[in-house]
N, C-alpha and C positions, 0 to 999 in steps of 0.2 A: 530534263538533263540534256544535255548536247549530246552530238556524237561523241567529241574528244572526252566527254566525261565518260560517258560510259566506255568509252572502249580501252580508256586507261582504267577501270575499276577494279578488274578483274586479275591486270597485274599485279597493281598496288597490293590491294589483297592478299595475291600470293608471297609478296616478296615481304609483306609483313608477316604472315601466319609462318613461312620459312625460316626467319630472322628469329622468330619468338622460337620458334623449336630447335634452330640451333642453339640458342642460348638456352636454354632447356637442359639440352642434351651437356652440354658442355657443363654444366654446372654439374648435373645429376655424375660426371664420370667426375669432377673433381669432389665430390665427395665419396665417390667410391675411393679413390687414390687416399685421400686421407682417412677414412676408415682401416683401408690398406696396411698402409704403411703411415701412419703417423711421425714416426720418427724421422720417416726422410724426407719429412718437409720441412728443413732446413730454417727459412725465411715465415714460420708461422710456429709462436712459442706457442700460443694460444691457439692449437687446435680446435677444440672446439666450439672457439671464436668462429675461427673461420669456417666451422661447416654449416654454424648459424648463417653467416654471411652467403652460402652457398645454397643454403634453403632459402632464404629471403630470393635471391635472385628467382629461385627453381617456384616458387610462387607466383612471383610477378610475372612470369613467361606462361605460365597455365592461366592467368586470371588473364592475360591479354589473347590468346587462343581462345579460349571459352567466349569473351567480349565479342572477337570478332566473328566467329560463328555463329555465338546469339543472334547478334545484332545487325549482322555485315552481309553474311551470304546468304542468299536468296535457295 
């Protein structure tokens, strides 16, 4: 590896394992809100359409966490 590879790795990394746990987190509070208060979500008839929709997401943010720790950091 070069230098610029490795010494951009390390960011890379963080800013993907950051990005996955925001998105994580974000999803994991919009299913709180709609467990919540169902009613006053206005713009989703199908609640729990969307809390599917909202696990789906909170899935793929753990399996890409998990991926990169496996496999990524040293």
């Amino acid at each position: 590896m070069s230098y610029m590879t490795v010494r951009m790795r390390e960011p890379m990394l963080t800013a993907l394992l950051m990005n996955a746990q925001g998105n994580l987190e974000k999803a994991k509070m919009n299913v709180e809100i709609y467990l919540e208060s169902p009613v006053g979500i206005g713009e989703h008839s199908d609640v729990l359409g969307a809390i599917e929709g909202e696990l789906d997401k909170i899935c793929k943010a753990e399996e890409q966490i998990d991926i990169i720790n496996k496999y990524f950091k040293a």
